[in-house]
C-alpha positions in Angstrom: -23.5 3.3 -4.1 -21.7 6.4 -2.4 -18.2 6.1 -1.2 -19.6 5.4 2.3 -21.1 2.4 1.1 -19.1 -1.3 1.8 -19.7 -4.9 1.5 -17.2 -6.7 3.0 -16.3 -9.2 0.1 -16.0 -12.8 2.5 -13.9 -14.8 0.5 -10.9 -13.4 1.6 -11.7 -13.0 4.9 -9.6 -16.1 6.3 -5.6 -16.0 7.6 -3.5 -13.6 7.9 -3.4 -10.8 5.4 0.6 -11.2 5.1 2.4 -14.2 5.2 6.1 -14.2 4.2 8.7 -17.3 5.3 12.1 -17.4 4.7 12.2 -14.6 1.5 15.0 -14.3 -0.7 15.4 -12.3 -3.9 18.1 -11.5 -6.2 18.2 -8.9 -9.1 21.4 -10.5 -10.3 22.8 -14.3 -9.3 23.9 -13.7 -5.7 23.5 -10.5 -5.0 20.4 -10.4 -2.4 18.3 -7.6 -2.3 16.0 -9.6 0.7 17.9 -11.7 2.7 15.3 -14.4 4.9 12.5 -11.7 5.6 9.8 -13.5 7.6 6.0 -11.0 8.0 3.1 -11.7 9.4 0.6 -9.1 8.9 -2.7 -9.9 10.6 -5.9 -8.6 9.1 -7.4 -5.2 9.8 -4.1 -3.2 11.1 -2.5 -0.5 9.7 1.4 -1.4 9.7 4.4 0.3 8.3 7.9 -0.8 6.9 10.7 1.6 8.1 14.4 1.4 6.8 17.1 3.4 4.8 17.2 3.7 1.3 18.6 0.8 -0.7 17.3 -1.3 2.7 14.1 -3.7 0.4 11.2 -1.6 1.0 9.8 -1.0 -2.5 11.2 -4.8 -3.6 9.1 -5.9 -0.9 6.5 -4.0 -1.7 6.6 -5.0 -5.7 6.9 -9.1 -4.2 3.7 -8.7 -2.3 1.7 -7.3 -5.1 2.6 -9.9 -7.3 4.5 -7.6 -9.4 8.5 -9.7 -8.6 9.7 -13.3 -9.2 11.3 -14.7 -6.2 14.3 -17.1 -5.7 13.4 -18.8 -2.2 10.6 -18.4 0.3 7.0 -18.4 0.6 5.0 -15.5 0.1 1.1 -15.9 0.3 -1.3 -12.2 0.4 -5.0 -12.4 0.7 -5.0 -16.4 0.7 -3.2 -16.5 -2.7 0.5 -17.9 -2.7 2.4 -16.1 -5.0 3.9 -18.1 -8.0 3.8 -16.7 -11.3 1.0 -14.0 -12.3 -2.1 -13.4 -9.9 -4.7 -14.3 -10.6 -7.4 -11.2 -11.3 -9.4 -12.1 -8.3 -5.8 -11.2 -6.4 -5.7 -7.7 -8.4 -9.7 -7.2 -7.1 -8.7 -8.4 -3.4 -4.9 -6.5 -3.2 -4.7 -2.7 -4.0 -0.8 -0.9 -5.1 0.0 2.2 -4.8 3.6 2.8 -5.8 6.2 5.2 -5.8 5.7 6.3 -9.0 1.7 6.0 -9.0 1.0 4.7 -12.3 -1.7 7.3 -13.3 -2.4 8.0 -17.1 -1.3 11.5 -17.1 -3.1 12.3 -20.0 -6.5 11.2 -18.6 -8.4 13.5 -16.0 -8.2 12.8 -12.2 -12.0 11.2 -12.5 -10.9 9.3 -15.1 -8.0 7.7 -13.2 -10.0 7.2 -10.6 -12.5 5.5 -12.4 -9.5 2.8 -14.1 -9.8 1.6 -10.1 -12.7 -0.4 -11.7 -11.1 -2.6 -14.4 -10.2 -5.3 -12.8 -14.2 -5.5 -11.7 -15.6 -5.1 -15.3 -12.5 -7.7 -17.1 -10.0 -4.9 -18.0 -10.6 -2.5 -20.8 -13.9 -3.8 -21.9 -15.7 -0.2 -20.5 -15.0 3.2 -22.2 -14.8 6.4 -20.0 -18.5 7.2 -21.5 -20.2 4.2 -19.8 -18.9 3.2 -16.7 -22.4 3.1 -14.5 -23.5 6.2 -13.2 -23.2 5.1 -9.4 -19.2 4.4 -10.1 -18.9 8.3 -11.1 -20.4 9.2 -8.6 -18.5 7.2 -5.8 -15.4 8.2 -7.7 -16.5 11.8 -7.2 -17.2 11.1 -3.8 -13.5 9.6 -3.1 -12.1 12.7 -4.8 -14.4 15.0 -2.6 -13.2 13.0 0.6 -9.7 13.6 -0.5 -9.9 17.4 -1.2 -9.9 17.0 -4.7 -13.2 17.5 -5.3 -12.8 20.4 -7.8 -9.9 18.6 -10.2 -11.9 15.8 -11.5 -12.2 17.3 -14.7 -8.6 18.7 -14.4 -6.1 16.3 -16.6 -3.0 14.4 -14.2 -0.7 16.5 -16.0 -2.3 19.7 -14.7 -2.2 18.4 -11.1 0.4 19.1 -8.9 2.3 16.3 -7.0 0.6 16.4 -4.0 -2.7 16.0 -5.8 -1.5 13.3 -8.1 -0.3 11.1 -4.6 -4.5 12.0 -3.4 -5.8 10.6 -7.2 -3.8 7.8 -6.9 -5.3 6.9 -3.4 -8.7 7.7 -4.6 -8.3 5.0 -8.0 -6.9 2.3 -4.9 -10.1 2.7 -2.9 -12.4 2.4 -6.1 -11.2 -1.5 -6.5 -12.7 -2.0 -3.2 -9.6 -4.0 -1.8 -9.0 -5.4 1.4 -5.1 -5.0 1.5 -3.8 -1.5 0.1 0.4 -1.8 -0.1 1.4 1.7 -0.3 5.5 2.6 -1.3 5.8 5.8 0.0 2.6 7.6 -1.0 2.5 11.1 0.8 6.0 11.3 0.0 5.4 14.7 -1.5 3.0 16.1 0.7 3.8 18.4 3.8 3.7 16.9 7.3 0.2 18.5 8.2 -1.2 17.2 4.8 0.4 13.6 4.9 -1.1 13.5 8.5 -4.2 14.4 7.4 -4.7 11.6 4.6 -3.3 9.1 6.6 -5.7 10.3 9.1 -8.4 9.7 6.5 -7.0 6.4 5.2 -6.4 5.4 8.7 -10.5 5.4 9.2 -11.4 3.8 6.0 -9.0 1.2 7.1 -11.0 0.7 10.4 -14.1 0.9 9.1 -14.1 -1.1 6.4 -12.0 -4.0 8.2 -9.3 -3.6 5.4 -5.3 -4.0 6.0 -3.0 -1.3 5.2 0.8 -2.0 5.2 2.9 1.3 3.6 6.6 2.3 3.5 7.1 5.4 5.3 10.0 7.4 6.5 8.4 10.1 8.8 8.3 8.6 12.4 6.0 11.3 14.0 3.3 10.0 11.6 4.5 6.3 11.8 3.7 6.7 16.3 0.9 8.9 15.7 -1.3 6.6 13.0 0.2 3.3 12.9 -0.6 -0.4 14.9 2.8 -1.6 14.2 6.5 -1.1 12.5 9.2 -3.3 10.9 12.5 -2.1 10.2 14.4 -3.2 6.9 18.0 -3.1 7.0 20.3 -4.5 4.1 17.2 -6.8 3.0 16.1 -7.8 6.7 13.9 -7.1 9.4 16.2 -6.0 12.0 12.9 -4.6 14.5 9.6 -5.1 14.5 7.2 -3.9 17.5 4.2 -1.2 18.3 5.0 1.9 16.4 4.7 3.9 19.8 7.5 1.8 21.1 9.7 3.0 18.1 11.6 6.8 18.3 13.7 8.2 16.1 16.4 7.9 18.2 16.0 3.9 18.6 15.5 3.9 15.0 18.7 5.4 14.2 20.6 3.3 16.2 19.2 0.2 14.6 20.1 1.6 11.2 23.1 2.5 12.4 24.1 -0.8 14.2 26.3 -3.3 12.7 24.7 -6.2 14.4 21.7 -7.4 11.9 19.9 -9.6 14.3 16.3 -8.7 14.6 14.4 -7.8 17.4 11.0 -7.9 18.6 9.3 -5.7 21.0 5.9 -6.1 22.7 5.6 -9.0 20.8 
């Protein structure tokens, strides 16, 4: 199996991919980090989450992979409600990427890639030496995709941060998943770079049927590569609409307004 290769796993393939009512979460008794969020992300779009910092985005993003406890709401991703820890079909169906990407610094870029597999094989039961040839090579291949083709032997700590963003994407797309939530992944690349992976993760997206929904701050690439936007402000989505309908200087003004009601547009 080459990187090219899908089968489209049908038991998640009913609902929405994102459904969120009424969220509310609290790091400390009362003081709400999301305030009422209600998503609906429908399958096979590529949507992004938009806001200033301290606005939700990465709690949001850490609730939806199963990764926070929440006070009041209902959250469900892939068919699963969320209460409690996943289950590890939920960890096969739902691929994370977060901020701070949650490679193994020590282990080579291949190797990383290759950890995209545990939750297929139950966990740590493989060693690096015997993971089946045809993984390798579709790991190689997602590293070759990526323009990484020459680190795989090259150790994370080696890489730069650029590279490390492009490993972590690669080790997301060896699980096979059918929802990636990404927190700010090209982050540290240069506009014509980020473009140019989001170009690339924008067609595995749409050929494979899978949902994408990522936190990002550019707006050029937000318009240029996304279906559709929310904007988080203070814990709530104060917009949400196509991403072509969205400017920067609309976007500013909502992040600058004091009124917090939401708004819809096209929809």
């Amino acid at each position: 199996m080459t990187a090219g290769d899908y089968t489209p796993q049908d038991q998640f393939s009913q609902g929405p991919a994102v459904e969120v009512r009424d969220l509310w979460l609290a790091y400390r008794p009362g003081q709400w980090v999301l305030k009422g969020v209600n998503l609906t992300v429908p399958r096979g779009e590529l949507w992004v989450v938009m806001g200033p910092s301290g606005a939700g985005k990465t709690t949001l993003m850490k609730v939806l992979a199963g990764l926070l406890p929440f006070q009041r709401g209902t959250v469900e991703v892939m068919g699963f409600r969320l209460r409690g820890e996943p289950p590890r079909l939920f960890r096969r169906a739902v691929g994370y990427i977060p901020q701070q990407l949650g490679l193994v610094r020590g282990l080579t870029a291949l190797e990383n890639v290759l950890l995209g597999t545990l939750a297929q094989h139950g966990g740590w039961g493989l060693t690096f030496g015997f993971f089946p040839r045809e993984e390798v090579a579709r790991a190689r291949d997602y590293l070759g995709m990526l323009g990484l083709g020459d680190k795989a032997g090259v150790r994370v700590f080696n890489l730069s941060g650029g590279e490390r963003q492009r490993v972590a994407i690669a080790r997301t797309l060896m699980q096979d998943p059918q929802l990636i939530l990404a927190d700010e992944f090209v982050s540290d690349l240069d506009l014509p770079r980020a473009a140019r992976i989001l170009e690339t993760i924008r067609g595995l997206v749409r050929e494979r049927g899978l949902t994408l929904l990522m936190n990002l701050h550019e707006i050029q690439l937000v318009q240029e590569l996304a279906d559709r936007v929310v904007v988080i402000k203070g814990g709530q989505v104060v917009y949400r609409g196509p991403a072509q309908a969205l400017d920067w200087s609309e976007f500013r003004a909502l992040v600058e307004a004091e009124d917090d009601g939401a708004r819809v547009a096209g929809g």
